[in-house]
C-alpha positions in Angstrom: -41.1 9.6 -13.7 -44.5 9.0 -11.9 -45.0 9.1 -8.2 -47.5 9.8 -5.1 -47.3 12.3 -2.4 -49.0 13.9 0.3 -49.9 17.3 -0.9 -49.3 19.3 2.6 -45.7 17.7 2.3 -45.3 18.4 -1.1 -46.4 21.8 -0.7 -44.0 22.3 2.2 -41.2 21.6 0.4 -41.6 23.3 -2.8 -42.1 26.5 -0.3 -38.5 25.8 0.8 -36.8 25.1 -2.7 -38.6 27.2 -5.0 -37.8 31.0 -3.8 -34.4 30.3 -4.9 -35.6 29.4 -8.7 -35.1 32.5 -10.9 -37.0 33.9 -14.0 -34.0 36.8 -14.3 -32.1 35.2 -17.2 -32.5 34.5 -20.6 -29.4 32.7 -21.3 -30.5 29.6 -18.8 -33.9 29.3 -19.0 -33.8 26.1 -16.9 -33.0 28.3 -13.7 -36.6 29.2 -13.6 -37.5 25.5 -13.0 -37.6 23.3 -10.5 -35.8 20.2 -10.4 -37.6 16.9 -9.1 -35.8 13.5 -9.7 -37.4 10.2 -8.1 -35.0 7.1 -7.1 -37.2 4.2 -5.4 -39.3 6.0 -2.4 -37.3 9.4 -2.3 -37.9 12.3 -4.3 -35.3 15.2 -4.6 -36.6 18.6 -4.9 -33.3 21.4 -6.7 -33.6 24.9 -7.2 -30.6 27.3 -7.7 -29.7 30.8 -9.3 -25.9 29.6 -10.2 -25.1 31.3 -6.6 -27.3 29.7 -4.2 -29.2 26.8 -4.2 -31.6 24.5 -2.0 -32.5 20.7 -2.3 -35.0 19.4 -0.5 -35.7 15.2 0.0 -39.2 13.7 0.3 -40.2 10.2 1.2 -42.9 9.5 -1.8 -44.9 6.9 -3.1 -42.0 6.3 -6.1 -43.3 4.1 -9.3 -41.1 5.1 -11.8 -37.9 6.7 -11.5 -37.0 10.0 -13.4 -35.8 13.4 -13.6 -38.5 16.5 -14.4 -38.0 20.5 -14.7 -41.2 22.4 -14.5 -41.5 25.6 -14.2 -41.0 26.3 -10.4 -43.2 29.6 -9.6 -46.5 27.8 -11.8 -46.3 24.2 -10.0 -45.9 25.8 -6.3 -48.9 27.8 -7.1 -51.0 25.1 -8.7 -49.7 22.5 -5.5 -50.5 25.4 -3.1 -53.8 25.5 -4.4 -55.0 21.8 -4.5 -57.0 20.0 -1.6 -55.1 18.3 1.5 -54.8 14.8 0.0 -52.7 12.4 -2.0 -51.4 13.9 -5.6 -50.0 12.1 -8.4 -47.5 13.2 -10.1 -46.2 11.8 -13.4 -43.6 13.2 -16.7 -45.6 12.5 -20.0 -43.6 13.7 -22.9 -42.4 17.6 -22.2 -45.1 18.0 -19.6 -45.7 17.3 -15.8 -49.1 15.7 -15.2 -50.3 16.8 -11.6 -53.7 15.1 -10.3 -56.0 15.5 -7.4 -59.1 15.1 -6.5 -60.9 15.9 -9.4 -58.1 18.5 -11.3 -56.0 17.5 -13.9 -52.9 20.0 -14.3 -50.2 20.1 -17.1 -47.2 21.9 -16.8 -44.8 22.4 -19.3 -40.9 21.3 -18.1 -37.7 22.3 -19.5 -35.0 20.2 -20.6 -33.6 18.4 -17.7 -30.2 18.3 -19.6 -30.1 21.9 -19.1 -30.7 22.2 -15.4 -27.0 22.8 -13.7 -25.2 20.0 -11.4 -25.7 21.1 -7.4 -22.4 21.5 -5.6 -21.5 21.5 -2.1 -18.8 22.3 -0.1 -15.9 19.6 -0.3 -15.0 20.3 3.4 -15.3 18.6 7.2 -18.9 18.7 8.2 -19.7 20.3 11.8 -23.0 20.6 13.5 -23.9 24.0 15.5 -27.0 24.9 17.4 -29.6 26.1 15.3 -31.1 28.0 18.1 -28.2 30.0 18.3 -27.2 30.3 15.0 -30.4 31.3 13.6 -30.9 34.3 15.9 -27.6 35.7 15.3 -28.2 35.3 11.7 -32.0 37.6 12.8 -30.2 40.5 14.0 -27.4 40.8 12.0 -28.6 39.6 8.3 -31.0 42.8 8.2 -28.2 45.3 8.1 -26.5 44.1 4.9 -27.0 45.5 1.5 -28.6 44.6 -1.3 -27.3 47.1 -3.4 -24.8 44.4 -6.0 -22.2 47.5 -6.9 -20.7 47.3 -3.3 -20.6 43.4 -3.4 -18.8 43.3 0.0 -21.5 45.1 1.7 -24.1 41.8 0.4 -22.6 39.6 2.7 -22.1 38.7 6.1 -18.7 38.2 7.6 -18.5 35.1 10.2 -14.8 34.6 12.1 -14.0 32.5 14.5 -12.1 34.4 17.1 -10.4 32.8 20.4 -13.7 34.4 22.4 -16.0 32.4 20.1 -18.1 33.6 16.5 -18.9 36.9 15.6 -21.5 37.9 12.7 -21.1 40.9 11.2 -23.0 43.1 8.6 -22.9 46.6 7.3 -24.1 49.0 4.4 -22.3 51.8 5.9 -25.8 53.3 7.3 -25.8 51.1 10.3 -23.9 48.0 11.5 -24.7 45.1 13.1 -22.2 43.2 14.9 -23.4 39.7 16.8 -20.8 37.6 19.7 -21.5 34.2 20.2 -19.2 33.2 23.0 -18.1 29.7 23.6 -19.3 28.7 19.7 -16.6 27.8 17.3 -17.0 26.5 13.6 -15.1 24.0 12.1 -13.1 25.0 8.5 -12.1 28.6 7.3 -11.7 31.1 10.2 -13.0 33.6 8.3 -15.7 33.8 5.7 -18.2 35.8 3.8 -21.7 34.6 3.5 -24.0 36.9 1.1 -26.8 37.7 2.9 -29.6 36.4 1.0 -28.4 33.3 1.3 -28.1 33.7 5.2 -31.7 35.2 5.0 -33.0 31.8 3.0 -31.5 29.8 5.6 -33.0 31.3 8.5 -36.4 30.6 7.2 -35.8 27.0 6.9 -34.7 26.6 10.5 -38.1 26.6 11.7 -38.1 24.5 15.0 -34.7 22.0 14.0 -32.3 21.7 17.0 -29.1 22.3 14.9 -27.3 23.0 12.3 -24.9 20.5 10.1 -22.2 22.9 7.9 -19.4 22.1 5.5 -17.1 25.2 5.2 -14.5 25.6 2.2 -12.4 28.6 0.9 -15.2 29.2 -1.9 -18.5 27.5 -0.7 -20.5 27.1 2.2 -23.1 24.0 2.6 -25.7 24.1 5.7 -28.3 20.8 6.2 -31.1 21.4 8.3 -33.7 18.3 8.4 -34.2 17.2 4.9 -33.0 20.8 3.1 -29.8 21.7 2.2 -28.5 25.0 1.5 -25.8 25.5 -0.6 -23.6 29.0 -1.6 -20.8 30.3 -3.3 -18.8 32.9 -0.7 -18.0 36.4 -1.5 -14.0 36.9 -2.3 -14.0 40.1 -1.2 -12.4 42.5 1.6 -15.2 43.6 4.1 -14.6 46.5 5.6 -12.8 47.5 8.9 -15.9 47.9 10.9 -14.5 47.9 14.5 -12.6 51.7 13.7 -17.2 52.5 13.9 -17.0 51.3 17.1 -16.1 53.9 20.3 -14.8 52.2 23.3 -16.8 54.3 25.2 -19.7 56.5 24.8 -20.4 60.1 27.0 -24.1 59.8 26.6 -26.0 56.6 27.5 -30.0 56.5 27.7 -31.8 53.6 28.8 -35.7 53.1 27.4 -38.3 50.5 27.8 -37.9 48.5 24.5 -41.6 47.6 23.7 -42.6 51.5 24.3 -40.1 52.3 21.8 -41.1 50.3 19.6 -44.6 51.6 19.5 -43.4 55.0 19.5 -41.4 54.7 16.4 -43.8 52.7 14.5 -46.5 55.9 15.3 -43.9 58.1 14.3 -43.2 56.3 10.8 -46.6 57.6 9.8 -45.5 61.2 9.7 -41.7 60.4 8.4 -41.3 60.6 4.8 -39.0 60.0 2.3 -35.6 61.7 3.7 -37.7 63.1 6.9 -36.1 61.6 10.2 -37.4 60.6 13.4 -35.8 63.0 15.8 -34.9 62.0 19.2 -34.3 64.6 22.4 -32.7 62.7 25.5 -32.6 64.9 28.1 -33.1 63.9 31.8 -35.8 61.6 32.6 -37.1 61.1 29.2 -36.8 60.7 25.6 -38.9 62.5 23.3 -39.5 61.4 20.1 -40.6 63.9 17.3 -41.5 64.2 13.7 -42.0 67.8 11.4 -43.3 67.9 8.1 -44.8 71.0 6.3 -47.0 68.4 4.0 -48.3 66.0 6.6 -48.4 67.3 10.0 -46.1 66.7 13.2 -45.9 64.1 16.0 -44.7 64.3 18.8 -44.0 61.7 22.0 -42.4 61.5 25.5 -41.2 58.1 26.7 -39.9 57.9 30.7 -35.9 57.2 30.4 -32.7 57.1 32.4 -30.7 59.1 31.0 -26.8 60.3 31.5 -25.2 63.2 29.6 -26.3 66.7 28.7 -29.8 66.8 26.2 -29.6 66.3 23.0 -30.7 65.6 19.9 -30.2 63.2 17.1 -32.0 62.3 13.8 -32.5 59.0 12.6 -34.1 57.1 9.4 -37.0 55.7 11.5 -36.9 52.2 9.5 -33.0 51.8 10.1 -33.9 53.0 13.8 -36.7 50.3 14.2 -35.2 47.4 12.4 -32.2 48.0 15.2 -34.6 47.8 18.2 -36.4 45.0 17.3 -33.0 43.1 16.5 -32.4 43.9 20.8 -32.9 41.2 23.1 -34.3 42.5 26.6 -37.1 44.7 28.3 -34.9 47.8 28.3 -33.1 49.3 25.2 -29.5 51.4 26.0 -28.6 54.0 23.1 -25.1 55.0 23.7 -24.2 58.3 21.4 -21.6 61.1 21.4 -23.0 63.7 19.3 -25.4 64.3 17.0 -23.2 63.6 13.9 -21.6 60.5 14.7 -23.1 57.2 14.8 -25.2 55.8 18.1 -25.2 52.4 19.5 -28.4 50.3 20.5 -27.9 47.6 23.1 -30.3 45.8 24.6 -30.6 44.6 27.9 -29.9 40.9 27.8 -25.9 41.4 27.0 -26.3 38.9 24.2 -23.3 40.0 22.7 -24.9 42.2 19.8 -25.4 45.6 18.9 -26.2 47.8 16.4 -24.6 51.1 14.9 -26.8 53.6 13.6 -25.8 56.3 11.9 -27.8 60.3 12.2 -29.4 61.9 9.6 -28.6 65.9 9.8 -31.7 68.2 11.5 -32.6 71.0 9.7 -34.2 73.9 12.0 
């Protein structure tokens, strides 16, 4: 295998393949490598963790054809380091030969024989907008779980309802829930994604238009440009989230969204480790408060509109920030009951999302 390619390029599209590569197992050491096979002018870039996997294609200088494994984390480093410039790039013996400029870089490949086949989804292919699909995929992705012993709460839950798609995701401290009216998806009505897969592919949307998607009962496959994302789905029974939801709220208090923002990130300073963020809504103003006896206090009044009697509710001030920057809008709405039951976060737009947050308890 020997072949030439702009380094920027190359570099590019190692970025995109190689997070997925995995140094977590012993029993397939391959899955730490990188995949690159040349046919004629097109190289083929694989990476997967048995779960998830990207291939990315490359238009390259070819001279001979071939298949090489090298270690993926060492040859993105090395590429990411080189001069902008052509590279050559050649398999001699158990080793990939990388050269530019005036460096000459070995690096040690694994059996290609042991580097497992890439499947896709054997299903009709569709094509969404990436535009839309990726920012649903922003607000909603960040409230899943990563925790692997409550699978169902790793994944995202996409249905196509009469209304259009909705994007779910939940691990039971807050839940974010995403409408897309007027979108539909081709395949199974109902699926679940696992979120890091979802959270892979939203980086490689960058500025494509849309989306192509193949969508079986076991496997999801999404194209954008020259990368494809592949995943197994999650056979699991996500949760009844909608019994979270009330269909009405007695308290409603509408904020300035960027002055929120602010004031929760100056508050995160002083809250702690199980320490929340307290918020007072009262009329004409939310006042946002932290108390430590190690650290000190905060404290910060924000104008508001506000309907219902004051109150006040504790909240983990990342799970509380993460929600407001998800909002679309100038103006936040936080829709609550009482201080022990979740509170909704809206934002101003009515882009069909929003996001349940649930209280911490206040101690005195």
């Amino acid at each position: 295998m020997k072949f030439r390619v702009e380094r920027a390029e190359f570099n590019d599209a190692l970025g995109d393949v190689s997070r997925i590569a995995t140094a977590r197992t012993s029993a397939m050491p391959a899955l730490a490598g990188i995949e690159l096979a040349v046919s004629g002018e097109t190289l083929t870039l694989s990476a997967t963790d048995k779960e998830i996997s990207i291939q990315a294609t490359l238009s390259v200088g070819g001279q001979n054809d071939g298949i090489a494994v090298p270690s993926a984390r060492i040859l993105t480093d090395l590429v990411r380091g080189l001069p902008d410039g052509k590279i050559q790039v050649a398999l001699e013996g158990e080793s990939l030969v990388v050269e530019a400029a005036r460096n000459r870089s070995s690096v040690h490949c694994y059996a290609a024989s042991d580097f497992p086949k890439i499947i896709h989804a054997s299903a009709a292919e569709g094509t969404v907008s990436a535009d839309v699909f990726g920012e649903a995929l922003r607000q909603v992705v960040r409230a899943a779980s990563a925790d692997l012993s409550r699978l169902a709460l790793t994944g995202v839950l996409i249905s196509n309802q009469a209304e259009g798609l909705t994007f779910v995701a939940t691990d039971s401290y807050r839940l974010a829930v995403r409408q897309v009216a007027g979108t539909a998806l081709a395949g199974e009505s109902t699926v679940i994604i696992p979120a890091r897969a979802l959270g892979e592919l939203s980086r490689l949307i960058k500025d494509a238009k849309t989306i192509t998607y193949r969508l079986a009962a076991d496997r999801a496959t999404f194209t954008v440009g020259n990368t494809t994302l592949s995943t197994s789905l999650l056979a699991v029974q996500f949760p009844n989230y909608k019994q979270l939801i009330q269909p009405s709220y007695p308290n409603k208090l509408a904020v300035n969204r960027e002055a929120l923002l602010d004031a929760i990130r100056r508050s995160k300073v002083f809250a702690r480790d199980t320490i929340p963020v307290r918020l007072t809504q009262g009329a004409g103003s939310l006042r946002l408060s932290v108390h430590t006896n190690d650290t000190g206090e905060t404290i910060e009044e924000l104008d508001a509109e506000y309907t219902g009697p004051e109150i006040t509710i504790g909240f983990n001030p990342d799970y509380l920030l993460q929600g407001v920057e998800a909002c679309n809008g100038e103006t936040i709405t936080i829709e609550s009951s009482d201080p022990i039951k979740p509170a909704v976060l809206r934002g101003s737009t009515n882009d069909g999302y929003l996001y349940l947050v649930m209280p911490q308890r206040l101690t005195s």
